[in-house]
C-alpha positions as CSV (number, residue, x, y, z in Angstrom):
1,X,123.2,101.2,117.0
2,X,124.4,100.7,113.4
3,X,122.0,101.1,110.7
4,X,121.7,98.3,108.4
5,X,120.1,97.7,105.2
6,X,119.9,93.8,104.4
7,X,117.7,91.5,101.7
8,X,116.9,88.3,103.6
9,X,116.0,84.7,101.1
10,X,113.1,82.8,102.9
11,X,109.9,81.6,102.2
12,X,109.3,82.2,106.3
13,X,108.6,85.5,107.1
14,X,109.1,84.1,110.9
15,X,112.6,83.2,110.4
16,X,113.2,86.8,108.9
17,X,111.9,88.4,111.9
18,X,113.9,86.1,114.1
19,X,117.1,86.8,112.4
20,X,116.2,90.6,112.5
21,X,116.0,90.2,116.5
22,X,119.1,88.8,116.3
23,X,120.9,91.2,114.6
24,X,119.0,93.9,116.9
25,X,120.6,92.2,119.2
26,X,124.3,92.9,118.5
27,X,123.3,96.3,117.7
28,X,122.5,96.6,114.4
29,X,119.5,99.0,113.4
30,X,118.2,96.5,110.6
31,X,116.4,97.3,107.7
32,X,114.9,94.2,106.2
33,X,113.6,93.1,102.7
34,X,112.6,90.0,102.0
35,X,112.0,87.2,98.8
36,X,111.5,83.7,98.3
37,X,112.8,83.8,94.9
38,X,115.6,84.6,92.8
39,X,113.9,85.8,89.7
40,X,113.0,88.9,92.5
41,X,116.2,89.3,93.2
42,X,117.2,91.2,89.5
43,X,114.2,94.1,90.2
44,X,115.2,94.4,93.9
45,X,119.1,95.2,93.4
46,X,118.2,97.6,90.7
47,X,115.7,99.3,92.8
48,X,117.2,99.5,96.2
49,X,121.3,99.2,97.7
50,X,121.7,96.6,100.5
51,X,124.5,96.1,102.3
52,X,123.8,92.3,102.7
53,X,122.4,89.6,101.7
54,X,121.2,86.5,104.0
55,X,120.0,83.6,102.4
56,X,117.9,80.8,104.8
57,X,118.7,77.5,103.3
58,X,116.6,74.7,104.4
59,X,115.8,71.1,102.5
60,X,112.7,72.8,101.8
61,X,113.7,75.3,100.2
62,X,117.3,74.8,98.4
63,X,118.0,77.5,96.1
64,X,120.9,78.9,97.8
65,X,123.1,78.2,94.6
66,X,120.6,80.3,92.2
67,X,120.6,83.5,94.4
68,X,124.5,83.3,94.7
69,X,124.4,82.6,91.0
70,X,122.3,85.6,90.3
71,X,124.7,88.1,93.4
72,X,127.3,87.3,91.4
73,X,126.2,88.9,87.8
74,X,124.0,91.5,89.2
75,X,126.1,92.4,92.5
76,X,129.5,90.8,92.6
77,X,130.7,92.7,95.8
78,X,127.7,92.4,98.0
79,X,128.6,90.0,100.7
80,X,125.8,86.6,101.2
81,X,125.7,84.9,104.2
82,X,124.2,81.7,104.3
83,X,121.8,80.2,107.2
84,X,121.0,76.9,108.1
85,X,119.6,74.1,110.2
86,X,122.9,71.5,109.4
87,X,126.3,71.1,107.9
88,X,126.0,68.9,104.6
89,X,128.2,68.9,101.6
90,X,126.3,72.0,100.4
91,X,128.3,73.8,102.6
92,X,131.3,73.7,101.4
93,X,129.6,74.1,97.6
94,X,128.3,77.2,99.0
95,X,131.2,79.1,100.1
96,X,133.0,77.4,97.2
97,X,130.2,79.6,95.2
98,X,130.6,82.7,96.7
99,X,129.0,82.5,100.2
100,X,131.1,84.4,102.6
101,X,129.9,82.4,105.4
102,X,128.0,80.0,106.6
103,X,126.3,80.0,109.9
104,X,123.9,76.9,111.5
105,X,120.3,78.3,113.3
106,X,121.8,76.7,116.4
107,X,124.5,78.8,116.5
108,X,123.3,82.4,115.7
109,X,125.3,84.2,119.1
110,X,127.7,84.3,116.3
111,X,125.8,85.9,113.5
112,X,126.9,89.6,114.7
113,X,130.7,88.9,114.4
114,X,129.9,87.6,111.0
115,X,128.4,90.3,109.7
116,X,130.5,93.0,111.1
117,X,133.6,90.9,109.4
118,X,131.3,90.3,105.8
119,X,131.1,94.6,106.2
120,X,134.6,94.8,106.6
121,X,135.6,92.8,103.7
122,X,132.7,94.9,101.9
123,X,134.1,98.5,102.9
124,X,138.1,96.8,101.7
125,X,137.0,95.5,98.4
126,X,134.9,98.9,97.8
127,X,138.2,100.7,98.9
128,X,140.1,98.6,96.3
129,X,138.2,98.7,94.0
130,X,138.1,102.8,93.9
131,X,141.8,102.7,94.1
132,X,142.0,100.3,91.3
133,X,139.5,102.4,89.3
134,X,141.8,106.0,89.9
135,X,145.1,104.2,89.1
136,X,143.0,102.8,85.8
137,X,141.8,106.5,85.4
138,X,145.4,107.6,86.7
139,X,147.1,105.4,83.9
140,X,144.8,106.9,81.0
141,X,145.8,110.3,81.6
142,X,149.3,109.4,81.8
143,X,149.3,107.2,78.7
144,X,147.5,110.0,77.2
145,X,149.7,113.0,78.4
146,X,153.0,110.8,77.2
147,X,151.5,110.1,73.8
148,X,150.4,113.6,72.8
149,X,153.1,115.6,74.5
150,X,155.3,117.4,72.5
151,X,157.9,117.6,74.9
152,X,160.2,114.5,75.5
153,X,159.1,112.1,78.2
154,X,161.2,108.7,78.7
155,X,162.0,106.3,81.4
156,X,165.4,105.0,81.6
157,X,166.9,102.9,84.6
158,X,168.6,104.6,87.2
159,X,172.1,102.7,87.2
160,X,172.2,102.8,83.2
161,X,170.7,105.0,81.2
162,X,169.0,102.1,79.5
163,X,165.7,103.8,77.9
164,X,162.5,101.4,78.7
165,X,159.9,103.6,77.4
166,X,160.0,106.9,75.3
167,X,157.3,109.1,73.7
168,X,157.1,110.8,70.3
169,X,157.9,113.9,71.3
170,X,161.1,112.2,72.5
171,X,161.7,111.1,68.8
172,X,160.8,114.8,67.6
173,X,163.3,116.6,69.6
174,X,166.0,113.9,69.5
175,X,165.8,111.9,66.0
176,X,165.2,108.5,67.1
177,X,162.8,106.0,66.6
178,X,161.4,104.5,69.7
179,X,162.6,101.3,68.4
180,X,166.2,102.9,68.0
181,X,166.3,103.5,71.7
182,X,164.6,100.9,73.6
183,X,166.9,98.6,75.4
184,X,170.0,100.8,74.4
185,X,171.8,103.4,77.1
186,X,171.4,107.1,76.5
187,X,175.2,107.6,78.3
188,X,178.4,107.3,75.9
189,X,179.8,104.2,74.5
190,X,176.2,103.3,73.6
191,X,173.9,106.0,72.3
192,X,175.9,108.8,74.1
193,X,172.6,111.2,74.0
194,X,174.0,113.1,76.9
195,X,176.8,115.6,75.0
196,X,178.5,116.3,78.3
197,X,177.7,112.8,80.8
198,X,179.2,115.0,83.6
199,X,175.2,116.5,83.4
200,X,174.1,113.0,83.6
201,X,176.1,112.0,86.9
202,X,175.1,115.6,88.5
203,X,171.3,114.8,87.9
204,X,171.9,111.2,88.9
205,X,173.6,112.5,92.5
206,X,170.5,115.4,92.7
207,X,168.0,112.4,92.4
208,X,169.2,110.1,94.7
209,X,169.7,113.1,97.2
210,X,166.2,114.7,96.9
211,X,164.0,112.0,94.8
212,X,163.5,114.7,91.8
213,X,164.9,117.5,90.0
214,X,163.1,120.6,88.2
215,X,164.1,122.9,86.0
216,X,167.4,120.8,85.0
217,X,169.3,122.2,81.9
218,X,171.2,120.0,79.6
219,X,172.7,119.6,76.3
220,X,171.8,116.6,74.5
221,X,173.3,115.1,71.2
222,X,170.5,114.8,68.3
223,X,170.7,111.4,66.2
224,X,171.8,114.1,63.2
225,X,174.8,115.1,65.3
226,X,173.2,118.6,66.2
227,X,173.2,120.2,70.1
228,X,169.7,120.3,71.6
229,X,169.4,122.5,75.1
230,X,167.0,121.1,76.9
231,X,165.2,121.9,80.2
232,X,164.4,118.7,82.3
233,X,162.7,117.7,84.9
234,X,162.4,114.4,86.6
235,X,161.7,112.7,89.3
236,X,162.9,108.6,90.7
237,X,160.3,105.8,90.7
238,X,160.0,101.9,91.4
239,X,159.5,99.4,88.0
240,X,159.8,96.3,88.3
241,X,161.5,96.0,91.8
242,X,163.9,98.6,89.9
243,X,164.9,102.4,90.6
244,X,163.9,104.5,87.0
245,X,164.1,108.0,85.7
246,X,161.0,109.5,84.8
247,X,162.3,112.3,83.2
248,X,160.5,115.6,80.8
249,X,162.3,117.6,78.7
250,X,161.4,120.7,76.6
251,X,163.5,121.7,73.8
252,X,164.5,125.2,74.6
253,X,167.0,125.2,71.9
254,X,165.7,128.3,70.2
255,X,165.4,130.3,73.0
256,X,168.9,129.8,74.2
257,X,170.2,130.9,70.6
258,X,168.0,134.2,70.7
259,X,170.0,134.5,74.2
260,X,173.1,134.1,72.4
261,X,172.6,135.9,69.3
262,X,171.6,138.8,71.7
263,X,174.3,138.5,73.8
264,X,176.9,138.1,71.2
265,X,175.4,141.1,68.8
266,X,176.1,143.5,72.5
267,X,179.7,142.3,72.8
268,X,180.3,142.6,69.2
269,X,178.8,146.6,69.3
270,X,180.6,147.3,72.1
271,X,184.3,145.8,70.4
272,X,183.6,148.5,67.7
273,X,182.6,151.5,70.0
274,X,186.2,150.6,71.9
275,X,188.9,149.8,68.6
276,X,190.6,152.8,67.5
277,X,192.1,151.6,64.1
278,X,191.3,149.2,61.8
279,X,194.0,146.6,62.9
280,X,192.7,146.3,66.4
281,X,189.5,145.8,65.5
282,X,189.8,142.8,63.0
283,X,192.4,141.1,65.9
284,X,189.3,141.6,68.5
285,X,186.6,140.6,66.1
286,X,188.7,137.2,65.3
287,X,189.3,136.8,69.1
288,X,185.4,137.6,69.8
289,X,184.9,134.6,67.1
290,X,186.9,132.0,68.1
291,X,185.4,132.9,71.8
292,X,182.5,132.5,70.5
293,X,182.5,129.1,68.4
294,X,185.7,127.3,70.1
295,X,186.9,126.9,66.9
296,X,190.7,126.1,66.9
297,X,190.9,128.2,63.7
298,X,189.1,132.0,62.8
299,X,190.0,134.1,60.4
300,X,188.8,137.2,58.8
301,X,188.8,138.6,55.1
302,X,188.9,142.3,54.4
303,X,188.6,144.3,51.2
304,X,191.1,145.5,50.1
305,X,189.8,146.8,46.3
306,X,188.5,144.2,44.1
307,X,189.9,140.9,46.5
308,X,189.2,140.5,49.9
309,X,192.7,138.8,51.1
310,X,193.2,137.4,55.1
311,X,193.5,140.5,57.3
312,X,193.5,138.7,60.8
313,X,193.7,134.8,61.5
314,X,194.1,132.7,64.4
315,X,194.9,128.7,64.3
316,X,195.2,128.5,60.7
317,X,198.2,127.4,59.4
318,X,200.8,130.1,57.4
319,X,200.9,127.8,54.3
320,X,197.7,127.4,54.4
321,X,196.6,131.3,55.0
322,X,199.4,132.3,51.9
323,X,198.0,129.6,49.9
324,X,194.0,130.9,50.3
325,X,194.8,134.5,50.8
326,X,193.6,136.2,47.9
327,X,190.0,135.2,46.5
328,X,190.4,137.2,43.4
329,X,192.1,136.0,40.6
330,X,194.4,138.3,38.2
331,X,195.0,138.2,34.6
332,X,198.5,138.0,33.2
333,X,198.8,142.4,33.5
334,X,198.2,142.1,37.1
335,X,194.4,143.3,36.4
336,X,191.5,141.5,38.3
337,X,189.3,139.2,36.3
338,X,185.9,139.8,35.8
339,X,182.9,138.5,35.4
340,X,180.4,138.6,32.4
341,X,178.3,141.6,34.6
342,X,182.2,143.0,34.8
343,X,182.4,142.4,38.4
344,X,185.6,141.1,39.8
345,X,185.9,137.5,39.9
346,X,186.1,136.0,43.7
347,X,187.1,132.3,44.1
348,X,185.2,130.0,46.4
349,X,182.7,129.4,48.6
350,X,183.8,132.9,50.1
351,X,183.5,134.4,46.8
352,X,180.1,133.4,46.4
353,X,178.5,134.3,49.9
354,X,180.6,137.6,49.2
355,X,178.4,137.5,46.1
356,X,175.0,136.0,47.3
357,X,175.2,133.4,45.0
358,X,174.1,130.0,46.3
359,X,170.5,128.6,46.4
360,X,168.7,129.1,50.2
361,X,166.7,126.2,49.9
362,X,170.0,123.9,50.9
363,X,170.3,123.4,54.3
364,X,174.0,124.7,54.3
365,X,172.8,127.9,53.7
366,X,171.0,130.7,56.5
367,X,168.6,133.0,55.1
368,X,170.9,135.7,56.2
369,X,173.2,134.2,53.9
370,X,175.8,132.4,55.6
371,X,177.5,129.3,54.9
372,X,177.9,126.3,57.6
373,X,178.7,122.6,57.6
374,X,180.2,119.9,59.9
375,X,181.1,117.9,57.0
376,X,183.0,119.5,54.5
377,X,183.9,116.2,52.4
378,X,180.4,115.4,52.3
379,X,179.4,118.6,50.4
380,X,182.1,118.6,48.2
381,X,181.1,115.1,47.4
382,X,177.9,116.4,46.9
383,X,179.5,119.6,44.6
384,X,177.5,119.5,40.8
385,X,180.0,120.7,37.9
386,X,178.6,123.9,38.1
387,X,180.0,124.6,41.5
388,X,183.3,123.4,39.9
389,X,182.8,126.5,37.0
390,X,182.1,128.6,39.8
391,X,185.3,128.1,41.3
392,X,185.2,125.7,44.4
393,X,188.4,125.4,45.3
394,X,187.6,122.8,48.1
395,X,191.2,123.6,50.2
396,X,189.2,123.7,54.0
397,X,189.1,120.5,53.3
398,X,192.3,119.6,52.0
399,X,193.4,121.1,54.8
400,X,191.0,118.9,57.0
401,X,188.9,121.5,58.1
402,X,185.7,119.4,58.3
403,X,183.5,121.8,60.1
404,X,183.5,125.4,57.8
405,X,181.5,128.3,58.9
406,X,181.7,131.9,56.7
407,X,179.7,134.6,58.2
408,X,179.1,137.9,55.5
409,X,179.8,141.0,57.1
410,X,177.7,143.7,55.1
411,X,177.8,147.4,55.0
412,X,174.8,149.2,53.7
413,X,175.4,148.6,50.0
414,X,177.9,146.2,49.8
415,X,179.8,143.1,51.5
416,X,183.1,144.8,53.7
417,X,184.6,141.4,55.3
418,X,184.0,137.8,55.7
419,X,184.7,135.6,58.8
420,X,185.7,132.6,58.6
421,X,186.1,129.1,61.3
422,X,187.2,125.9,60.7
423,X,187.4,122.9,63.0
424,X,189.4,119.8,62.0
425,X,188.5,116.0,62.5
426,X,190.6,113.7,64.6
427,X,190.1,110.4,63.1
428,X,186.2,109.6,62.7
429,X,185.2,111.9,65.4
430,X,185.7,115.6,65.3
431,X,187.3,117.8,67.9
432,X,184.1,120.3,68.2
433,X,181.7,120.3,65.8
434,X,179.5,123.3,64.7
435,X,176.0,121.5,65.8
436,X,173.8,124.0,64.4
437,X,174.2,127.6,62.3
438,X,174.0,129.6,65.3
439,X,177.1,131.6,64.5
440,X,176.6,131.8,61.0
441,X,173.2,133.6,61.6
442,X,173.8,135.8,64.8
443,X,174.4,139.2,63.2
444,X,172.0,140.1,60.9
445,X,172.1,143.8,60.3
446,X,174.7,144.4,62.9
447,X,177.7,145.2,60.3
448,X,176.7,148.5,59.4
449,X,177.7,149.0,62.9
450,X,181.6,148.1,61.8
């Protein structure tokens, strides 16, 4: 037997019992409450759970319409089946109004497949609705973990790159707006947020081999021009009768520069625990830099009494290295020139890192106290006359260097060398560009090693 709970509608508390024998019948184990009118129906649902509800309607008593009226505010899902002597117009009024069948006293043999069918569609719509009700909940937390997430979450299409959605933390780590990006591809020729699309087709194959990928570690182009590392993970999905990217990213920029300063600052120890002489030592220094950068041009100024002249270069041109050799002017007895503190004179932006004379607060300067850009006729657009006095000479960029780097290399007291990399444009786009001051920050202390 099946227990049943059910609310039967009658003013004949014979025709409830006679339904009830029915139903005992097909083997249900019934329960039965009964009313005769709606207004009872309110206090009832909120005191009790039925499983169904069977309404006897009879000319005499006709308010099948007000008890569905009332199921349908107070208990939308519970199932009504309605009762009766004949088949009139009502009928189809009934189920029109929410009745999920309607069943004549003559033939009740078939009230047990009815019910068994109303529970069915009962225990479906229950099952649908909690379904609906933890993708609703599901959906919130997403909405709210995307939203608030500093790391970068976006959804492109699979065969494109074209971004559909993308949070702020997305706009953080990368630059742009959201509305920047929407509708626009993230591979080159559009956006070209990927710095090496070669990452991009190797995720791409990885997704549509396994469905997602963890722990996937990229380079990424900022809107600013800058290199941000990022570690991805992400994972194919269906929108829209489309495959998508679902796809988080955490900026581990900053970590991966700790990695490299730490690497780099070993190397660099162990090249001047291995040089015998002088001359060996600058030549492996300026190979360890342009190893380092992937500049086409490093160089390296040594002092040499007052002026610190070109001791080792690599990728510069001769003109150019004969023309910028010496920073430190001489007067007409061969003397150096010298400053109102009666400190040699030293010309150019290497004179005044050699010097530490710029202001930290712009951005071209490390608080180590290196120099970087990737736009050298920017900043000397930018140059006030007082830069001018203080002896810019501006010839990187003359020379179309466009990205300049000059690292200080300090002994305990004093400055000892200064290296030096350039990269040149090729038309509008440059060859390599020095995407942040990694470099120009790596060695802090680690000269009064050399």
């Amino acid at each position: 037997m099946t227990g049943l709970n059910i609310l039967q509608v009658t003013d004949s508390a014979d025709e409830a019992l006679s339904l009830s024998r029915v139903l005992f019948t097909a083997s249900y184990d019934v329960r039965s409450a009964t009313i005769s009118k709606s207004e009872e129906l309110h206090d009832l649902l909120a005191c009790n759970v039925y499983q169904l509800v069977i309404v006897h309607h009879e000319h005499c008593f006709p308010r099948s319409g007000e008890i569905l009226a009332a199921l349908r505010q107070d208990a939308p899902d519970l199932p009504c089946i309605i009762v009766a002597d004949q088949i009139g117009k009502e009928a189809v009024e009934l189920l029109k109004a929410g009745a999920y069948d309607y069943i004549l006293k003559e033939d009740m043999a078939r009230l047990g497949s009815a019910v068994e069918a109303a529970l069915t569609v009962q225990q479906q719509r229950a099952g649908q609705c909690r379904a609906e009700k933890a993708l609703r909940e599901s959906e919130e937390k997403f909405s709210r973990t995307f939203h608030i997430s500093p790391d970068s979450i976006n959804i492109n299409r699979l065969k494109d790159g074209v971004y559909v959605d993308v949070n702020e933390g997305f706009t953080k780590i990368l630059g742009y707006t959201r509305e920047e990006v929407i509708g626009r591809s993230s591979v080159p020729g559009d956006l070209g947020v990927w710095v090496n699309v070669a990452d991009r087709d190797r995720l791409k194959t990885e997704l549509l081999s396994t469905g997602e990928v963890i722990g996937y570690e990229a380079s990424f182009r900022h809107k600013g021009g800058r290199t941000v590392i990022g570690l991805m993970s992400a994972r194919i999905f269906r929108l829209d009768g489309e495959d998508h990217i679902l796809s988080f990213t955490r900026d581990i920029t900053a970590r991966k520069q700790a990695e490299t300063r730490h690497e780099a600052t070993l190397r660099l120890l162990h090249l001047c625990t291995q040089c015998d002489d002088t001359r060996e030592l600058c030549r492996e220094l300026v190979r360890f830099f342009q190893a380092l950068t992937g500049c086409e041009a490093v160089a390296l100024r040594l002092r040499d009494g007052a002026d610190f002249p070109y001791y080792e270069t690599r990728g510069f041109s001769p003109d150019f290295v004969k023309a910028e050799s010496h920073l430190c002017p001489v007067d007409s007895t061969g003397e150096a020139v010298r400053d109102d503190a009666g400190l040699p004179v030293l010309a150019c932006m290497c004179g005044q890192i050699l010097r530490r004379r710029f202001d930290p607060v712009q951005n071209c300067f490390t608080e180590h106290g290196s120099f970087w850009t990737n736009s050298t006729s920017e900043w000397r657009a930018s140059a006030t006359e007082s830069d001018c006095k203080a002896g810019l000479r501006f010839r990187c960029n003359d020379e179309g260097y466009e990205s300049v780097a000059l690292i200080p290399l300090r002994g305990k007291t004093e400055p000892i060398a200064i290296a030096c990399t350039g990269e040149c444009f090729e038309g509008s786009c440059a060859t390599r560009r020095l995407s942040q001051p990694v470099l120009a920050d790596f060695l802090p202390g680690t000269p009064d090693s050399i």
